[in-house]
N, C-alpha and C positions, 0 to 999 in steps of 0.2 A: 666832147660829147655833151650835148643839152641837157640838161635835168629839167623835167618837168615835175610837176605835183603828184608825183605818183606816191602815197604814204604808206607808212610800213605796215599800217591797217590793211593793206592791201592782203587779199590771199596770193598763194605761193604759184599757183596758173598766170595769174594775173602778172604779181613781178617777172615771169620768167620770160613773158611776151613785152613786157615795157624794156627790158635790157635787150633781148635780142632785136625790138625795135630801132633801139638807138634812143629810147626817149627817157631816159636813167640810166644813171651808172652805178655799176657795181658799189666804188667806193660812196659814193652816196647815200646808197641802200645802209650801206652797213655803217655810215657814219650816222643815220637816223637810228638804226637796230642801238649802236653803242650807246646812244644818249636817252634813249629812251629807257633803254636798262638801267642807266645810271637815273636816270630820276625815281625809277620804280622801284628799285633795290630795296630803300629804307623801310619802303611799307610793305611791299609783296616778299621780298627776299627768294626769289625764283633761281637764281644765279648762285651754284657753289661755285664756281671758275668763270671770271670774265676773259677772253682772251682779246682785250681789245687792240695792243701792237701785230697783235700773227694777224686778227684778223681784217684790218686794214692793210694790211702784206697782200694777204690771202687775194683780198677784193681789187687791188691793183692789177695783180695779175692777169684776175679776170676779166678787166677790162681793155689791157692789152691784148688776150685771144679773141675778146667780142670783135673789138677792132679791128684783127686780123680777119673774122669771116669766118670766125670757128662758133659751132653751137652745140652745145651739151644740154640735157635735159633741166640741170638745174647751175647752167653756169652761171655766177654772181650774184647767188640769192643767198641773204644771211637766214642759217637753221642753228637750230641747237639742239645738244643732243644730250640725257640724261649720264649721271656722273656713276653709272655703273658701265660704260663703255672706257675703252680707251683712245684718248686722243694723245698723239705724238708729244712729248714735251710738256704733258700735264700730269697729274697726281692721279688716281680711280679710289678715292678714296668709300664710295659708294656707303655714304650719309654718316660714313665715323669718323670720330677724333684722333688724332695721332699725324703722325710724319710720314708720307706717306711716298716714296719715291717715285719721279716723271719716267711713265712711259716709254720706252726708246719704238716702238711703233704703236700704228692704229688699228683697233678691234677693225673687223670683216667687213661690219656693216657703215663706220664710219671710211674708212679706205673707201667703198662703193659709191659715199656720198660726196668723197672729194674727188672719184672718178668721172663723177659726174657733174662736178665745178662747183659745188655749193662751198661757201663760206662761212665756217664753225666760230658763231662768233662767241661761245661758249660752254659749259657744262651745266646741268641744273640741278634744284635740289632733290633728295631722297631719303627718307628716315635707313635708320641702320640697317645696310643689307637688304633693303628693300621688302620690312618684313611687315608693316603694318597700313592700312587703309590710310593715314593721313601721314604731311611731309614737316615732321617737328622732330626737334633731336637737341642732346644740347650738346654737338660737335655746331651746329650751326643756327639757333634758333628755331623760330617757326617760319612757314611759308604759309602765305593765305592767300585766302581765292577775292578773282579782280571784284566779283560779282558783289561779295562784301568780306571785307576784312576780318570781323569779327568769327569767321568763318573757314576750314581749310576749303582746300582745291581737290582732295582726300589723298591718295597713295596706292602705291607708291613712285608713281611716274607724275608727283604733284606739283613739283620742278618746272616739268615740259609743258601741262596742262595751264598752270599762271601764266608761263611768257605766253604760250597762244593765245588763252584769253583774254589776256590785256593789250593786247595786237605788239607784243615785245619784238615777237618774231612768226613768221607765219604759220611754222609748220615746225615739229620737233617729233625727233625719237625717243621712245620711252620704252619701258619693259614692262612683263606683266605675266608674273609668277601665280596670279589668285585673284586674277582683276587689277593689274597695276596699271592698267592702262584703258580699260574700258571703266575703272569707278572713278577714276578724276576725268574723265573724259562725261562722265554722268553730270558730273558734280560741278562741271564749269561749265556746259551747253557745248560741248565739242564730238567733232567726230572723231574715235577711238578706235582703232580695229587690231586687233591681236589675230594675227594669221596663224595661217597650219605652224606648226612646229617644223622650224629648220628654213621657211621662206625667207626670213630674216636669216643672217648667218648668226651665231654668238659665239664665232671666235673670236677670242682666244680659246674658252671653253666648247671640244666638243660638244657637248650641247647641256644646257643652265639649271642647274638644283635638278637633278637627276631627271631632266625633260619637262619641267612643271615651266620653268621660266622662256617665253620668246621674245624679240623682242619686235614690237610695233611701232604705229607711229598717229602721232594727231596731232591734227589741224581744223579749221572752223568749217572747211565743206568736205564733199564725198570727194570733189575730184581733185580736190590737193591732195589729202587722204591718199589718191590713188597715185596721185603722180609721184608723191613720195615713197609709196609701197614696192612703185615700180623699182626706181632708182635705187631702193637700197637693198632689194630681195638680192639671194643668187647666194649659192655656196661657196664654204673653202675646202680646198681639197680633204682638210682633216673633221669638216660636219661630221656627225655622226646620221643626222637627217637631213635628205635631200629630195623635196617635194617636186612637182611633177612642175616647170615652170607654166605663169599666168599671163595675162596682161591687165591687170587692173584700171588703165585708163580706159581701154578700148571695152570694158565690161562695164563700166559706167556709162557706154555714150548707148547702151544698149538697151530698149524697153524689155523691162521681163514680159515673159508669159505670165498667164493665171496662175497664181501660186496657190498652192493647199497650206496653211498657215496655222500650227499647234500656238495657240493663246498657253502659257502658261503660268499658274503663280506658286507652284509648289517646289519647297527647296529640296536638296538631299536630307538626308538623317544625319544629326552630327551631333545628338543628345543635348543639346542647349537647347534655351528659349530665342524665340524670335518672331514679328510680326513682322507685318507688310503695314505700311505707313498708308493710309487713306487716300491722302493726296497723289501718293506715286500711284500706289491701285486706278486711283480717276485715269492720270495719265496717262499710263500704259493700255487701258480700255481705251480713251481718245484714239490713242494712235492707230489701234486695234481696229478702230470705228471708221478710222482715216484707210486704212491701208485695203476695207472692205467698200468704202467709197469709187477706191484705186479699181477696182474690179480682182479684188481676191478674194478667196473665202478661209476664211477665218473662223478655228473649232476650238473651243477649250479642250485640252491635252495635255497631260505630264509625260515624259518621260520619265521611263524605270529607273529611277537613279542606282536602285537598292544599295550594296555595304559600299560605295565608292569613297566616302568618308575617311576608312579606314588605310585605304591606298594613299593617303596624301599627305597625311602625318609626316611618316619613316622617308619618303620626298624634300618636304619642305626644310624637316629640321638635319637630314642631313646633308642639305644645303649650305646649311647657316653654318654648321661644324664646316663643311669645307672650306667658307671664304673665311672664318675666323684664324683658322692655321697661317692666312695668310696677312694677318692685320700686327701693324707692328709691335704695339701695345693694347695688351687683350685687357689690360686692368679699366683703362677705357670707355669697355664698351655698357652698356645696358645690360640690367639687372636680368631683363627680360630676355637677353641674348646669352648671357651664359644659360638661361633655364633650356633655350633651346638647343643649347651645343649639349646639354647633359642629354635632354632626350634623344637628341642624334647618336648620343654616343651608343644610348643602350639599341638604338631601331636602326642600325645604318647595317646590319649584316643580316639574317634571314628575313626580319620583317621589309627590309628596303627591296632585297629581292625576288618576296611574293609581292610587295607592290608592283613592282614593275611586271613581272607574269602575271595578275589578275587584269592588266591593261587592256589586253586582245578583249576577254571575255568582257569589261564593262562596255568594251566599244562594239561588240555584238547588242549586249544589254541596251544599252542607252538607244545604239543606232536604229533597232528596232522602230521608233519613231520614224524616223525619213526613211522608211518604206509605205507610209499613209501621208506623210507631211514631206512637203520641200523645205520648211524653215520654222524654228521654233522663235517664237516671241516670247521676253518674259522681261520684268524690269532687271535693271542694271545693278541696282541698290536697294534694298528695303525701305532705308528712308534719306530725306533727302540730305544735305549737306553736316555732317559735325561742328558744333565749334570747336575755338582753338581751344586745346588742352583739355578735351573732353574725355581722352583717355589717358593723359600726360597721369603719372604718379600708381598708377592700379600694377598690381602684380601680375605676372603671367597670365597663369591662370584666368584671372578676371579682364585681363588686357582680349583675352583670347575669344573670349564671351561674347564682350562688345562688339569685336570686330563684327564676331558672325555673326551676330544681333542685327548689326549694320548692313552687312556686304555677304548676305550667303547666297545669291546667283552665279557667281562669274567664276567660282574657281573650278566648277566639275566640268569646265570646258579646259581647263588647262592641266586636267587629270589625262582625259582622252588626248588631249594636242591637240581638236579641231579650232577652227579661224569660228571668229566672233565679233561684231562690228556694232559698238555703241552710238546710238541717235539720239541727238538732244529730243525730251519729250514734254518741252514747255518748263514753266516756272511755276514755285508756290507759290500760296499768297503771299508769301514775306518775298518772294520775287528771287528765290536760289532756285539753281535748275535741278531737273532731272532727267535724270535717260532711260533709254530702253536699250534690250540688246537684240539683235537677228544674231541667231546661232546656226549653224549649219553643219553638213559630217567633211568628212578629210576632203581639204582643196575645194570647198565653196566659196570662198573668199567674189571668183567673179559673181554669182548669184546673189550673194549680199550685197553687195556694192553697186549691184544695177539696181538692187528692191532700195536701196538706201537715197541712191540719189533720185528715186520716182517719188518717194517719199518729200526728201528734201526739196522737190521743182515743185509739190503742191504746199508743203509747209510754211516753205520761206524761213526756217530759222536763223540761215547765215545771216539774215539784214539783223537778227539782236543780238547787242553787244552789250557788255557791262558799261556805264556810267567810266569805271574806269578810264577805257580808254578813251576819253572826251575830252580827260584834265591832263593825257604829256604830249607833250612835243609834234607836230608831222610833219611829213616833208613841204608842206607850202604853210610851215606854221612858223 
């Protein structure tokens, strides 16, 4: 099979038509993904698991069925997938220290993705349990964004978010419990999309931190984005949610109509302080300015959030109590994670099961809006990118602060479970990105994703890339 210069800069459309051309092969793709990882490692630290023997295995394979005449949606494309999944034969250590025993099968959503021929050529990083905006820990150091180092990629799907930025790997799965996948998708110029709860499967777990976590996926455009969303959606018998199936490719190739468009910049109530950073404020009006250029119209509008705050607590942290029970040495973990198993301990019986019963009524509450609005606009982040170790060393409490200081947009969508899809929305002056998010009610995922890529065909974001990846390896290099 010829190899031509097709680099691994390439998006995940793109390799998936050059292998089933005949003009790259599998193992080639993935010998360029491996080596590119191994250069990037030392600085970025994106990779808690390389699985470089399985996935040169993997990628043989795939070229023996290409050969034969067989095609799959993503057969012979090197992905990677966040290390709160399970892959067959690896650890799920998801961002903590300890021993942690391999696998004997693979979560829902990776099974889907080798059913679809894609080549895992690894797992990425994530802060403990996946509980904080940036991906530092010290089971594995820090991870930093390609864009600049001095910098995270944020959290907790910050792992996934570095390899794509730095063109590691095209396209990766990630999860996103409170924004784990649309604020490092902000934070490194990517497209980010957290669907309805349960589109992704998350088994092994009926379903993740008592419905709060799904998981998504990002890549640099809408229609990897989608082609990935495709291939890895679909349930398992024992989901607990099973959404109505989409097709996300074919809702990208689609012009929206005129949309009615809620501009908004108000967060929920969660008794801290926080502001909205200037520069994000500019951007997110740009885009606003852009998307009324497109032929929409565009209102300033909040959404009722009112007490949603309160539902998400007795959620998150009896999450964290659940996967702790399963961590082999608790001595281990983060100061800041036994604070949260204690509070799970006291919130995980009446309080966790009025959260879950006040769900119907927010999602009455909130939806109220999309009965005047098709999509709500609002930034991604407060402000733009953290540095490393900006919250390293602070106690709960004031760990807790920051966060929401930083990131209080994204997580009252994953209160309700509706799908959310983050658009890069330019750079600062210091040249770190930021995004925006289109929000939508149950199963808009195709409405966003067609408003996404109308956006993306006038913006052009996919042609900026970080500096990064200029200085490793490609395949005619």
């Amino acid at each position: 099979m010829p190899d031509s210069a097709v680099p691994t800069t390439s998006g995940l459309v793109d390799m998936v038509g050059a292998l089933a051309e005949g003009t790259v092969s599998a193992r080639r793709l993935a010998e360029e993904a491996l080596r590119r990882i191994a250069a990037a490692q030392p600085e970025l630290n994106a990779f808690r698991i390389v699985r470089a023997e399985a996935a040169l295995a993997e990628a043989d394979t795939a070229d023996r069925r290409l050969a034969a005449g067989e095609r799959l949606p993503l057969l012979g494309v090197p992905l990677a997938v966040k290390d709160d999944m399970d892959v067959t034969g690896e650890p799920t250590a998801f961002g903590c220290a300890g021993s942690f025993a391999p696998k004997t099968a693979d979560s829902e959503a990776v099974r889907r993705l080798r059913a679809a021929g894609a080549v895992i050529v690894g797992k990425t990083q994530t802060p403990e349990l996946g509980q904080w905006p940036f991906t530092e820990g010290k089971a594995f150091g820090e991870t930093r964004n390609p864009w600049n180092p001095a910098y995270t990629p944020g959290g907790s799907s910050g792992g996934s978010a570095a390899a794509v930025a730095a063109g590691l790997v095209p396209a990766a799965l990630g999860s996103d419990g409170a924004g784990s996948v649309r604020i490092p998708a902000a934070w490194t110029h990517l497209v980010g999309v957290k669907p309805q709860r349960g589109r992704i499967s998350t088994w092994p777990e009926p379903e993740s931190f008592h419905g709060l976590t799904v998981n998504g996926v990002l890549a640099r455009t809408v229609a990897d984005a989608a082609l990935l969303l495709d291939a890895a959606s679909g349930p398992h018998p024992g989901d607990l949610h099973r959404p109505a199936r989409i097709s996300a490719v074919e809702a990208t190739r689609r012009t929206p109509r005129r949309l009615r468009i809620a501009l908004s910049f108000a967060t929920a109530f969660t008794a801290t302080p926080k502001s909205l950073d200037p520069e994000v404020r500019s951007a997110v009006e740009r885009l606003a300015a852009r998307l009324e250029s497109l032929g929409h119209e565009v209102i300033p509008e909040d959404p009722r959030y009112g007490p949603i705050g309160l539902t998400f607590v007795p959620r998150a942290t009896s999450g964290v109590r659940d996967w702790v029970a399963r961590v082999p040495d608790p001595a281990l973990l983060d100061p800041r994670t036994h604070e949260a198993v204690r509070t799970g301990r006291v919130l995980g019986g009446l309080a966790l099961r009025a959260s879950r019963r006040a769900e119907t009524v927010l999602r009455r509450r909130v939806g109220e809006v999309f009965d005047r609005f098709d999509v709500v606009l609002t930034p991604t982040t407060a402000t733009p990118p953290l540095r490393i170790g900006a919250l390293a060393g602070l106690g709960a409490m004031a760990a807790d602060r920051a966060m929401i200081a930083a990131c209080p947009y994204a997580w009252t969508w994953n209160v309700l479970g509706w799908p959310g899809v983050n658009i890069p929305a330019g750079l600062t002056a210091d040249g770190l990105p930021m995004g925006a998010q289109l929000l939508g009610p149950a199963d808009s995922e195709p409405l966003l994703l067609g408003l996404a890529a109308q956006v993306e065909a006038a913006q052009g974001w996919a042609a900026v890339r970080p500096d990064r990846q200029a200085s490793l390896p490609d395949l005619d290099g």
